[in-house]
C-alpha positions in Angstrom: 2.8 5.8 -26.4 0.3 2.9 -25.4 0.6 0.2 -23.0 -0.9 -2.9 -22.1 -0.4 -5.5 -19.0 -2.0 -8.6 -18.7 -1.8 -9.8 -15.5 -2.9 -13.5 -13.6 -2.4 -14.2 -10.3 -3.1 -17.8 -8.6 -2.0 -18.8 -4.9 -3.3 -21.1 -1.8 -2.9 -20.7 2.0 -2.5 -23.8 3.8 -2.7 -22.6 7.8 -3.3 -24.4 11.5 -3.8 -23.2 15.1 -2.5 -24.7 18.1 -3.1 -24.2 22.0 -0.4 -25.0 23.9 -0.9 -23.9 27.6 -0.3 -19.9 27.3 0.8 -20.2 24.0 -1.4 -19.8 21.1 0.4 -20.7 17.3 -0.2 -20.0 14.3 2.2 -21.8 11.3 1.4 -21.6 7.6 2.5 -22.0 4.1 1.6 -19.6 1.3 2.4 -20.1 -2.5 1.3 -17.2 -5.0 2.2 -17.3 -9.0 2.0 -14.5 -11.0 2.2 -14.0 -14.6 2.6 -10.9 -16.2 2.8 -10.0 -20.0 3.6 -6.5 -21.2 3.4 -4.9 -24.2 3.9 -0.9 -25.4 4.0 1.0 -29.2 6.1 4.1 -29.9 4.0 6.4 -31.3 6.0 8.9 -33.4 3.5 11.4 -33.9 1.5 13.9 -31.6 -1.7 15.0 -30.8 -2.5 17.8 -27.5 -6.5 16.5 -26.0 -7.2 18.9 -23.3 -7.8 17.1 -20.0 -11.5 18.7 -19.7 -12.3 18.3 -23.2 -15.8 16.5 -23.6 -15.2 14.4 -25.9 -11.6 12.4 -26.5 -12.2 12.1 -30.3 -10.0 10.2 -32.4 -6.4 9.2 -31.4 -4.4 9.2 -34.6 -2.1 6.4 -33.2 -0.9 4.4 -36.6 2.1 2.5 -34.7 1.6 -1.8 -34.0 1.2 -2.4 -30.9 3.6 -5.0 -30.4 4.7 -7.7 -26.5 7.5 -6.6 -25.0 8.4 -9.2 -21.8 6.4 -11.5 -20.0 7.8 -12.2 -16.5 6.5 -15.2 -13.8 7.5 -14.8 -10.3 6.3 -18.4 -8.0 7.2 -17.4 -4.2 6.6 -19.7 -1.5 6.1 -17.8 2.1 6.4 -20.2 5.1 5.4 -18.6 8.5 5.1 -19.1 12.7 3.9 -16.7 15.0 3.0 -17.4 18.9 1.1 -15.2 21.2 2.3 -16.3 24.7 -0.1 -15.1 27.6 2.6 -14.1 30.0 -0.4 -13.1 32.5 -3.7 -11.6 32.5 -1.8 -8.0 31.8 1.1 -9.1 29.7 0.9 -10.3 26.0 4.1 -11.7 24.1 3.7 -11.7 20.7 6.4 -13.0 18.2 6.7 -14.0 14.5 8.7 -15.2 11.8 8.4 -15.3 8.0 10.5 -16.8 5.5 10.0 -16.1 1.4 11.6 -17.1 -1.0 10.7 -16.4 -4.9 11.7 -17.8 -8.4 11.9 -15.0 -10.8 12.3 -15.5 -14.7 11.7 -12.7 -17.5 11.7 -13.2 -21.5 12.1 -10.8 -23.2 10.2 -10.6 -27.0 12.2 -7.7 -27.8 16.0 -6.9 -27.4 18.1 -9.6 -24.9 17.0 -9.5 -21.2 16.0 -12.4 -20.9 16.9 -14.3 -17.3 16.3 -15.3 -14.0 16.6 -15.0 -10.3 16.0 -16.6 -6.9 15.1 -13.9 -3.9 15.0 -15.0 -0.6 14.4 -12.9 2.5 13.4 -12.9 6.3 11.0 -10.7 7.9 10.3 -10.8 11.8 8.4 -8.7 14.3 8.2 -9.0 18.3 5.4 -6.6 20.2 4.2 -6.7 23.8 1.0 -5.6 25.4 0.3 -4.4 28.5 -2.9 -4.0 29.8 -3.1 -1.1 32.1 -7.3 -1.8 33.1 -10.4 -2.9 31.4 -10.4 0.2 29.2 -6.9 0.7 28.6 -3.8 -1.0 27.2 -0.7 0.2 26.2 2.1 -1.9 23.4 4.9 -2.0 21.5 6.8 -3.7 18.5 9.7 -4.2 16.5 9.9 -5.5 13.5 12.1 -5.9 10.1 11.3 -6.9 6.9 12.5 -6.9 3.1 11.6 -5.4 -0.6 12.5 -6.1 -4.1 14.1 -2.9 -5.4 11.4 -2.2 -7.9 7.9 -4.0 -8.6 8.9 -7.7 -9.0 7.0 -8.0 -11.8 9.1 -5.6 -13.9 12.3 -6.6 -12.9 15.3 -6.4 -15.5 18.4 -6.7 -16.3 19.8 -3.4 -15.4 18.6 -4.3 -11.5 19.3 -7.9 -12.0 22.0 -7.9 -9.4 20.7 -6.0 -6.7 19.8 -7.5 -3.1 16.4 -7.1 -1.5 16.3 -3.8 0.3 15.4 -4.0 4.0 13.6 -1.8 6.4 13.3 -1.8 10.3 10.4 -0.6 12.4 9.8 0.4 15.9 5.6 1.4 16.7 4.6 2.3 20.6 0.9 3.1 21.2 -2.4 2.7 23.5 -6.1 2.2 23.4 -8.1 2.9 24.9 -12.2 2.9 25.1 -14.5 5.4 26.9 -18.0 6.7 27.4 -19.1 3.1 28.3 -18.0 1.1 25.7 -19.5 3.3 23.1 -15.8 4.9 21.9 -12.5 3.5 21.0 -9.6 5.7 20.7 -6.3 4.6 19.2 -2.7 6.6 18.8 0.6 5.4 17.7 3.7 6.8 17.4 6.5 5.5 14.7 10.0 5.4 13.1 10.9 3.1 9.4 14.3 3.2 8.6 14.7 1.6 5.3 18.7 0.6 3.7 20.1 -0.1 0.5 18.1 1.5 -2.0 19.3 2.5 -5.4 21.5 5.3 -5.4 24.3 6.7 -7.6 28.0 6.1 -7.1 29.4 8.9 -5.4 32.5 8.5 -8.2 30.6 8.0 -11.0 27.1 9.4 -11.0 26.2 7.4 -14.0 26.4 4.0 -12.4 23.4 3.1 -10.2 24.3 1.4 -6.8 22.4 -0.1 -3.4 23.4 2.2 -0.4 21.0 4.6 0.0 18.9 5.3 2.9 14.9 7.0 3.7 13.6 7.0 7.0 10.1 8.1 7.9 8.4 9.1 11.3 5.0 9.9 12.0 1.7 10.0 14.6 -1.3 7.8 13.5 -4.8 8.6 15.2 -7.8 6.9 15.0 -11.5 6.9 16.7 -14.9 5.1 16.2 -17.7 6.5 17.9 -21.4 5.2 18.7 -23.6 7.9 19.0 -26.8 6.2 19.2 -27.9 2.8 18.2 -28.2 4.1 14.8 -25.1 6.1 14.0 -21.5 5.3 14.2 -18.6 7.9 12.8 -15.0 6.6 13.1 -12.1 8.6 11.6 -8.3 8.7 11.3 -5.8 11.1 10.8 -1.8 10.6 10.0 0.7 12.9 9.8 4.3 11.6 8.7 7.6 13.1 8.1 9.7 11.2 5.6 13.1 12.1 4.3 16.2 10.3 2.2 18.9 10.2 4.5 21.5 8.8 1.4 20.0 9.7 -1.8 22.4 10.8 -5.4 20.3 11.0 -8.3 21.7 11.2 -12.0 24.0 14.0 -12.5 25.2 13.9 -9.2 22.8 16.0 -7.4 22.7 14.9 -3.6 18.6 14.7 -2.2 19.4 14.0 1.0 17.0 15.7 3.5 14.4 16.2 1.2 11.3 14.3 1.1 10.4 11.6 -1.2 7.8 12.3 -4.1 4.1 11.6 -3.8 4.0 11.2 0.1 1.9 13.9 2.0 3.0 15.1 5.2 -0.9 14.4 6.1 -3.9 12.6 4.6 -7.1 11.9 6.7 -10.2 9.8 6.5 -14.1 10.7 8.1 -16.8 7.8 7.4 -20.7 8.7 9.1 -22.8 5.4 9.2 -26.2 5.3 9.6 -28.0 1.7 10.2 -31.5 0.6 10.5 -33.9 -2.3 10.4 -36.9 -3.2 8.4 -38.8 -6.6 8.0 -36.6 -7.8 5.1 -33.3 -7.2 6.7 -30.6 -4.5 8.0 -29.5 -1.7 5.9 -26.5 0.5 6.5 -25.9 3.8 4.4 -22.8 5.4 4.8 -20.9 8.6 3.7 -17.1 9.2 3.5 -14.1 11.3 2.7 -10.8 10.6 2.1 -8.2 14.0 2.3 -4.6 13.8 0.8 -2.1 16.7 1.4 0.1 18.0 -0.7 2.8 16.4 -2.1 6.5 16.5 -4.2 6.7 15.7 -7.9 9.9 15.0 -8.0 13.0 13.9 -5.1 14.0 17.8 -5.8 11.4 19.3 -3.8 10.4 21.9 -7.2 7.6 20.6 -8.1 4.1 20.8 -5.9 1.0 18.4 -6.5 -2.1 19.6 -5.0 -3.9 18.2 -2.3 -7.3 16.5 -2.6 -10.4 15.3 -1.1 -12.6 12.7 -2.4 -16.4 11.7 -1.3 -17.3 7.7 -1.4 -20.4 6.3 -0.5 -21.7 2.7 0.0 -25.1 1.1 0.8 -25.7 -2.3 2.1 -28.6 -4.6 2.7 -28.3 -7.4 4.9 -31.5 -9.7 4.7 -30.1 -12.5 6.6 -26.8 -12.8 8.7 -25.0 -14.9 6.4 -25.4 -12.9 3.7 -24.9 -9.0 2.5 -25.1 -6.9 -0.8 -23.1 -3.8 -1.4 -23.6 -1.0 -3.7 -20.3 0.9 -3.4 -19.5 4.5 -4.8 -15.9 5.9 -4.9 -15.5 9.5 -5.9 -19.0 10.1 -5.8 -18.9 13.6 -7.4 -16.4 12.1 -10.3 -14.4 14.8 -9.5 -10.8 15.7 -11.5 -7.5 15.4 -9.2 -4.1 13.9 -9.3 -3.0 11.3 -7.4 0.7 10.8 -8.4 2.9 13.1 -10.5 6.4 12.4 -12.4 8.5 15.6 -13.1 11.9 15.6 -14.3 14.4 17.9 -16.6 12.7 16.4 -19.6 8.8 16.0 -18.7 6.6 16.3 -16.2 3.5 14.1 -15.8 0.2 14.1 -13.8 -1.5 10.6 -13.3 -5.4 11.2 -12.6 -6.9 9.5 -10.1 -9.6 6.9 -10.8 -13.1 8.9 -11.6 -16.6 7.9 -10.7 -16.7 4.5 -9.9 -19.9 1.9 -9.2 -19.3 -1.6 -7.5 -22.0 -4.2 -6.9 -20.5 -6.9 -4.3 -22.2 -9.8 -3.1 -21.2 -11.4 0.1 -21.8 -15.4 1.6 -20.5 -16.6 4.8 -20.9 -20.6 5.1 
């Protein structure tokens, strides 16, 4: 089978700033269109290409290739958020944000053509308290809202469902040490996210919302100056996610077990080294990302390897409004998975991207 998505995205931000006393706002408007087109072929024969082989060779793929749906989505997002100075320890921060989103999908083939209007509040409210010049501590609780599956792909089987909605409660501190030179950061977490799609407990063939996932976890992270040349900063986070309410097809109940493709841990470790010549700055830096091992499937059966991948980047900064990039993600192109699929009928490994070059070019005016 083949695929192809065609995908164009548009959208403005229209934002202002006020100071009022100890209140600093911030309201905006934000419109976004997106236009997707997708197309697929059924391709009735077969062919085995082994995942190290050399060369792909021919793919003996005689079946049209042939749209399937295009979908639009327009969503509006209007916004306020104030950060109220209570004192020179205590911080109020408080926001609101209002979306609302016009959905329509034709389809080329078959009859699911329609559309839909989604509409949804998030908010979030957080205080800081700063202990001393070095130290502050916070706190914040927040909700927001999800489409059931990618917007985009919506149809008509999940026509009818509601946005899902998650809540959030984050406590943490930072703090800075050996003179300025360090910054420290840990935060501690609970997501508790409601009517996902589930199966009737009455009739495991009919999908409902009702479900439930919650996830906990510890987030670290520290940048440290060693000298006026090097910099390392790093983070670590560990989480422990589980569906609370989960029936799958056939009846079998998931709940307790961890959701597929999340790690319990993944980790990041970036060294910077920067120095300066007569045409500019230059900055070379070195980095790895770790992912732990995950699920394949909401089962538990199925294991997907960890990973760790090497990026590098160099930059070249010849004035201060101005910086080029030379960016290298998986630097030794090397062969993992990032996301697997198993079932009773198949079980699927997505690679994740190989060797990849970027060139960016950046002007501040």
């Amino acid at each position: 089978m083949e695929l192809a998505h065609d995908l164009e995205q548009t959208g403005n931000r229209l934002e202002t700033t006020l100071q009022a006393g100890a209140h600093k706002l911030v309201a905006g408007w934000e419109v976004s269109r997106a236009r997707f087109n997708f197309a697929r072929n059924d391709y009735a024969g077969s062919a085995t290409i082994g995942v190290n082989e050399p060369s792909l060779s021919y793919w003996p793929n005689s079946s049209p290739m042939l749209p399937n749906y295009r979908t639009q989505a327009t969503t509006h997002d209007f916004y306020v958020e104030d950060a109220w100075t209570l004192s020179d320890r205590w911080l109020l921060l408080a926001g609101i944000r209002r979306d609302l989103t016009d959905f329509d999908r034709k389809d080329l083939i078959g009859s699911g053509t329609f559309d839909k209007s989604l509409g949804g509040t998030a908010w979030r409210l957080g205080l800081t308290h700063k202990l001393n010049a070095q130290t502050s501590l916070y706190g914040q609780l927040s909700q927001g809202h999800d489409p059931v599956t990618n917007i985009l792909t919506l149809n008509l089987a999940n026509r009818d469902f509601k946005l899902t909605t998650a809540r959030q409660i984050e406590i943490g501190l930072k703090q800075q040490f050996a003179q300025g030179q360090g910054e420290w950061t840990a935060a501690a977490y609970r997501i508790e996210k409601k009517d996902i799609i589930t199966r009737d407990p009455n009739n495991s063939q009919l999908s409902v919302q009702g479900g439930k996932q919650s996830s906990q976890g510890l987030e670290l992270s520290a940048v440290m100056r060693l000298s006026p040349s090097w910099r390392l900063e790093g983070n670590y986070a560990f989480v422990d996610a589980k569906y609370d309410q989960l029936i799958e097809a056939g009846g079998a109940d998931r709940s307790g077990n961890r959701p597929s493709n999340v790690a319990r841990n993944t980790a990041n470790l970036w060294a910077h080294y920067t120095t300066h010549s007569s045409i500019g700055r230059w900055q070379a830096s070195l980095g790895a990302r770790a992912v732990g091992s995950r699920f394949a499937d909401n089962a538990n059966t199925a294991l997907s390897g960890g990973y760790t991948v090497w990026d590098a980047a160099l930059s070249w900064r010849p004035q201060a409004r101005s910086t080029y990039r030379l960016s290298v993600r998986n630097l030794t192109d090397k062969l993992y998975t990032y996301s697997a699929v198993s079932s009773a009928k198949a079980a699927q490994a997505y690679p994740g991207e190989g060797r990849r070059v970027d060139l960016t070019a950046e002007f501040s005016f």
